[in-house]
N, C-alpha and C positions, 0 to 999 in steps of 0.2 A: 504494500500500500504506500504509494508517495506522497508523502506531505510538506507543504509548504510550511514559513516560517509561521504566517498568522496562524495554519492549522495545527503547529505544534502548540503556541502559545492556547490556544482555545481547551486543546484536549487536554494542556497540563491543568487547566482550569474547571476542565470536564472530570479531574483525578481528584476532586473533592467531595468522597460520598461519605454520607449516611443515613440512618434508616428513614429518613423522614421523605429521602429522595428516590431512595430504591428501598423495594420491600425484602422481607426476609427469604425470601424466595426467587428473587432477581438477581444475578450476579454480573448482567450484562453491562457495559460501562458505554456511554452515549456522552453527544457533543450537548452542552447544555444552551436550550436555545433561548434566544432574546426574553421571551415572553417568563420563562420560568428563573434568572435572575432573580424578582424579586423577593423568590418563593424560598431561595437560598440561606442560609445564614451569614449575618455579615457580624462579627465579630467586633468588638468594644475592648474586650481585655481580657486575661485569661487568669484561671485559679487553679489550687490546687487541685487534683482531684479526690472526692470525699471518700473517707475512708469506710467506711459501711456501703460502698461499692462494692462489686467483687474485681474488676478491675486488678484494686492496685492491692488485693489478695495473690493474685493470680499473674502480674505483670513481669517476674523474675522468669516465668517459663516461655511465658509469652511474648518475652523482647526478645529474648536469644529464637526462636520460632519465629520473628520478624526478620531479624535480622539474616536468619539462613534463607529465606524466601528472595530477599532483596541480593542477594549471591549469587544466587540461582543465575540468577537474570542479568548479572552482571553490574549491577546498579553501583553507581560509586558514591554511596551514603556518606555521612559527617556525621550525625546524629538522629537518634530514635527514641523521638522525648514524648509523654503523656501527658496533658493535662485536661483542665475543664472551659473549654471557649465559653463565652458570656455576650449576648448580645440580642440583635433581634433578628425573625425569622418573618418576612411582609408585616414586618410590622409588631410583630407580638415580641415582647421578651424572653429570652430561650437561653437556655442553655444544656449543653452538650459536650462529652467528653470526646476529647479529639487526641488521635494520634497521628503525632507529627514526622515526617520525615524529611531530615534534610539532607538534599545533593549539592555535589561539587558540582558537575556538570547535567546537565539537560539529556535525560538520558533515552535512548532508542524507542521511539512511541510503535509500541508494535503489541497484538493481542496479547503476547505473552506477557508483555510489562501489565497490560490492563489487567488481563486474571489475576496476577500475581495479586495488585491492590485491592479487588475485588476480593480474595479468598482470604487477605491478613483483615479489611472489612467483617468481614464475616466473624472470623477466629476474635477478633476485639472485640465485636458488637459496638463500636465507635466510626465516629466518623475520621475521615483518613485524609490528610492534607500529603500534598509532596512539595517544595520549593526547594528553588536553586538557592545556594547560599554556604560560605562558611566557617568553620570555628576562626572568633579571632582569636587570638592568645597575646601577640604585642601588636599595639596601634603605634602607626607613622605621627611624628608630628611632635611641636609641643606640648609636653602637660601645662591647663591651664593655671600659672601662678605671679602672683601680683609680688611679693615680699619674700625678705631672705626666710624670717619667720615670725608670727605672728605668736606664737605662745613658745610652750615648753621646747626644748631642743630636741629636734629628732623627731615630732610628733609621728604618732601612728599611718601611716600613708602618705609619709614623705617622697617627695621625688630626688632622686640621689643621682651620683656617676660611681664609673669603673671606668679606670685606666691605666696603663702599666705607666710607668714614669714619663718614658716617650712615647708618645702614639695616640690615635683617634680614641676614641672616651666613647662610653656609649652609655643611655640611660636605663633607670630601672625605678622600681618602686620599693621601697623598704613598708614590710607590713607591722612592722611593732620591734621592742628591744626583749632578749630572755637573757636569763645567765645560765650558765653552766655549774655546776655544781657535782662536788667529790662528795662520800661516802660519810664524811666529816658535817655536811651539811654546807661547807665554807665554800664560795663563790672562788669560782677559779678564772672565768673568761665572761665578761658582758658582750653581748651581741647582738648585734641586727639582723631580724632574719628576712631577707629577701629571695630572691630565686637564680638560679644557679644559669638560667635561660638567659638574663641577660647579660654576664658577663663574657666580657669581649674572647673571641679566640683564642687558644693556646698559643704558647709564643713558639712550640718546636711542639713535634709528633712525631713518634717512630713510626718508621717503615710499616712494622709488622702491628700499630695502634690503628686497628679501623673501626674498633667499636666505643665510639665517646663516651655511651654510658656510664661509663666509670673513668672519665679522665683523671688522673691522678692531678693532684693540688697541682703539684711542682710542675708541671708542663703549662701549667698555665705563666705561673710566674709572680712577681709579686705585686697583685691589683689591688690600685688602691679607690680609697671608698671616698669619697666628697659627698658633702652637703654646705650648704646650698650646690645642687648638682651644676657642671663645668656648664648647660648651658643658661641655667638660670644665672650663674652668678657675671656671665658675658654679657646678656641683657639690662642686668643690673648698672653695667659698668656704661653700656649701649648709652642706656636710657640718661643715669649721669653726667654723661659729656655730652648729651642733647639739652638737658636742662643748662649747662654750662656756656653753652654756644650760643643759648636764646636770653640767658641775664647779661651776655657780654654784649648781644646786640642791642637789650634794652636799654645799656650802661650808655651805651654810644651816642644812640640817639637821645638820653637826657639829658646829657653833657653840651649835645650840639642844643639840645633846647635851651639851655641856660644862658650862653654864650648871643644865643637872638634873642633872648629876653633883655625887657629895656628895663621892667615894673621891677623897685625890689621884691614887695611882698611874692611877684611868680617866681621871682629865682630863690627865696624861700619852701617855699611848696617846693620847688623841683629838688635842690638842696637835698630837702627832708628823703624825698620819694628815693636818690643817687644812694642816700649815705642806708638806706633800709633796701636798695638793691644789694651792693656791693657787700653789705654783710652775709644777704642770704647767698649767691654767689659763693664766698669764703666757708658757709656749710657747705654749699654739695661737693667743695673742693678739697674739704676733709673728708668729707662721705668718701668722697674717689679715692681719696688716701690709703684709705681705711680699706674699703673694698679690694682695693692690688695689695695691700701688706696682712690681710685676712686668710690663717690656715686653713682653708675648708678641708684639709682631711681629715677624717674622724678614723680613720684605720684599713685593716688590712685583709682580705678575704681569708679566713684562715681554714672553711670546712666546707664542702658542699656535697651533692646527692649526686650530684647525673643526671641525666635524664631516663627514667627508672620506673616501670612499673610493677609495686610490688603487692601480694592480695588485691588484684585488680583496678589498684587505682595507682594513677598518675601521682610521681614523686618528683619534687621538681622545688630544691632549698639550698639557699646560701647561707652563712653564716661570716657577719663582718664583726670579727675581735675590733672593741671602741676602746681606740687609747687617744692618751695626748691630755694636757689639762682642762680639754670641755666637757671631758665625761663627769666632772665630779659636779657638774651643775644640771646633770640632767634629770630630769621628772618625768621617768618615763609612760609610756602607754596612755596617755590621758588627753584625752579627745574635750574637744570644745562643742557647746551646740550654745549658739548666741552667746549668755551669760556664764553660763551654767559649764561646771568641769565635770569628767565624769572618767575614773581609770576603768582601764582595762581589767579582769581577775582574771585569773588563771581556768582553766574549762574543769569543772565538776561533773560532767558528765560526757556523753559522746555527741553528736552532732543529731539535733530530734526531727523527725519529718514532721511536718507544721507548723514547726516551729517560729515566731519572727522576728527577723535580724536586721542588723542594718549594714552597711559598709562603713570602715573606720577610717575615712579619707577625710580632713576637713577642704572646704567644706562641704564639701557633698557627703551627706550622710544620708544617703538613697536608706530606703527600707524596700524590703521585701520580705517572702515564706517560703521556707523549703516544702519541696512539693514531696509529696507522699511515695510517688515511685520516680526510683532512680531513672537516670539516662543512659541510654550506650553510645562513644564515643566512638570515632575512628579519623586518626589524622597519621601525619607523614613527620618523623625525627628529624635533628639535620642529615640523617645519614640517611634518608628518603626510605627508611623502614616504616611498614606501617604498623601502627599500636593500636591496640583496640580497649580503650578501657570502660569501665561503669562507675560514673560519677553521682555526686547528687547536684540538684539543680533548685537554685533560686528565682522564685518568677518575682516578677516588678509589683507592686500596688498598682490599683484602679490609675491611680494618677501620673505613672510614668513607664514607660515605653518601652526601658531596660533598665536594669540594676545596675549597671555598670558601664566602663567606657573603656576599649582598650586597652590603654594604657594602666589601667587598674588592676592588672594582672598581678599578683602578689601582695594587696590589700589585704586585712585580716576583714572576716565577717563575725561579727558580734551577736550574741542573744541578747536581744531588744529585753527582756522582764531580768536576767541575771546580768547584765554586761559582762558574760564572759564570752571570751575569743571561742570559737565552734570549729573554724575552716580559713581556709585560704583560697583567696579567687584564683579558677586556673585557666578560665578561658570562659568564653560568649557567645554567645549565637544572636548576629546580629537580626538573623531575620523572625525567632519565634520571641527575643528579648530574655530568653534565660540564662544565666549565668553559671556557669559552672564551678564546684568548690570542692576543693579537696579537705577532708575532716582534719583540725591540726592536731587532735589524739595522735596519728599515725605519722604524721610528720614528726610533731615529739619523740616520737618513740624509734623513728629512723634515725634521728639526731644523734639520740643516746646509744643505738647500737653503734652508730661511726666513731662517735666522736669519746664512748666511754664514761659520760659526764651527765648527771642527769636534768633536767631538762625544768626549769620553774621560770614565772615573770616578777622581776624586782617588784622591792618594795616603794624605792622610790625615797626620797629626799620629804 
């Protein structure tokens, strides 16, 4: 059957059934025409799905049974997420659990790919979406940041660098500070924990080294950590010699004003206005002082994971030993929301489906709830193997669109009722808005088998 581009775009649009649209006895999949649009469900926002379902009883046998269906057929999936769409159906309020499936590419529309959704239809009793789209895990660009810092040193979802002494710097996110701790109780090493994904390339590789997994420290070399990260603190300096170049133009042209003035009282007034330029001038010319003779490094990558899947979930942590004389001022883990300080604790429990969380970035302190049934995962390493893991996933509140942004990859995500740390952001899906989190139990507990040292969040100053 030859189909055009409009006629692929139609029929992936036609690949959105459920029972409202076909009966339980219908498996045939059809182009959906003009007139029945409005009879469809359009979608507002999506929830968990409720647990007195059977569903998300049942969804552990019946992902991995998705997922072999979509193999079958050669389908080249990202993720295989469940939840409950919320919205209207002509008009009435509806809601309906839908399962999601996201592709990398737009995949071969031929009867076989239709049965295929037709019969994982069926096997869910949900309604079945497919979209192109894929996991981000790090975003291009600036992270949005106005000031070196605004509170405590270090806060919780700072933006940082990595770079060897000489060489290109690359960014990352730092999710919160832990210590390390001996058998004694006594703090051996403070740390930052970020992720091991953005530190820049090893500086030498053996021959017979093809699997990074496990890069040993020492081929990396010795990366160091900044904050304010190398590109924030550029823009800092940017922004300062701009401010500098527009009070020297101001100066200029007072001067010239004073010199045409005839009245004393205006050469007064202008006087006043030269001598309260020229001071503020002499600030931002200490600011710039300040800013180039300012250490921003806070230390040295001293432990990380690999890129590592272990009990099916993505392992993916840096660890930056904080030396130097800033660390004895620091407060850590303690997020700001307007007035109000609020620390981080330590997790008491494991990471709970329904739970609701927020991210610990200021200021974006997005909220969102872990959804009840896990996701299946499938991307590409740097060494182009592909990983297949099962995460849990965060959907957004009614009122925003994603939980996350990119670049928020290594964020901590918080319990909104206990403020203890639960997960770590590991990637997104930009097209269903869910986010994905690795439990930081398991993270903790790969630390401690590396690094030997057990694994608590300070107490703080």
């Amino acid at each position: 059957m030859a189909l055009t581009a409009s006629d692929v775009i139609s029929i992936l649009d036609a690949v959105v059934i459920d029972s409202a649209d076909y009966g339980a006895e219908t498996y045939t999949c059809r182009y959906i025409e003009a007139e029945e649009q409005r009879h469809r469900l359009k979608t507002s926002y999506i929830t968990s799905t409720v647990p007195s379902r059977w569903l998300p009883k049942t969804w552990d046998s019946l992902g991995l049974k998705v997922i072999e269906l979509l193999n079958e057929v050669g389908v080249d999936w990202a993720s295989v997420d469940c939840f409950d769409s919320n919205g209207d159906r002509g008009g009435v309020p509806w809601m309906q659990t839908t399962l999601a499936i996201t592709v990398y590419t737009i995949p071969v529309i031929n009867w076989s790919l239709l049965q295929t959704i037709c019969d994982i239809h069926v096997m869910a009793k949900a309604r079945v979406e497919i979209r192109v789209g894929k996991l981000e895990r790090r975003g291009e660009g600036a992270v949005r940041s106005d000031h070196f810092t605004d509170q405590a040193f270090l806060p919780p979802g700072s933006e940082v660098s990595f770079n060897y002494t000489l060489g290109d710097f690359t960014s990352g996110t730092v999710g919160g500070i832990v210590e390390l701790f001996d058998s004694n109780g006594t703090c051996q090493k403070l740390c930052a924990l970020t992720c091991r994904s953005y530190l820049p390339s090893p500086k030498s590789r053996s021959e017979t080294d093809t699997d990074s997994r496990r890069t040993p420290l020492e081929q990396f070399g010795d990366i160091q950590c900044t904050y304010p990260s190398t590109s924030l603190w550029a823009r800092n300096i940017r922004g300062t010699i701009e401010q500098i170049k527009l009070l020297n133009a101001e100066i200029q042209d007072l001067e010239e004003d004073w010199y045409r003035s005839v009245r004393e009282s205006n050469r007064d007034v202008i006087r006043d206005h030269l001598v309260y330029t020229k001071l503020k001038k002499d600030e931002y010319r200490k600011r710039l002082k300040q800013i180039f003779e300012e250490n921003i490094s806070i230390g040295t990558v001293c432990a990380h994971s690999g890129s590592r899947v272990m009990e099916n979930h993505h392992l993916d942590w840096a660890l930056v030993e904080l030396k130097g004389g800033r660390t004895q001022f620091i407060n850590p883990n303690v997020v700001r929301e307007s007035i109000s300080f609020t620390r981080i604790k330590m997790p008491s429990d494991t990471l709970k489906p329904g739970s609701a969380v927020y991210k610990a970035k200021y200021p974006d302190f997005t909220e969102g709830n872990v959804n009840y049934t896990k996701s299946y995962l499938r991307y590409k390493d740097e060494n182009d193997r592909v990983i297949q893991t099962t995460e849990w996933a965060v959907l957004p509140t009614p009122d925003n669109k994603q939980f996350c942004e990119p670049k928020n990859y290594g964020a901590w995500v918080v319990d909104r009722v206990r403020d203890e740390v639960v997960g770590v952001i590991f990637a997104m899906n930009p097209v269903t808005g869910l986010t994905y989190v690795t439990p930081i139990q398991e993270i903790f507990e790969d630390i401690e088998r590396d690094t030997g040292f057990n694994v608590r969040l300070p107490i703080g100053n």
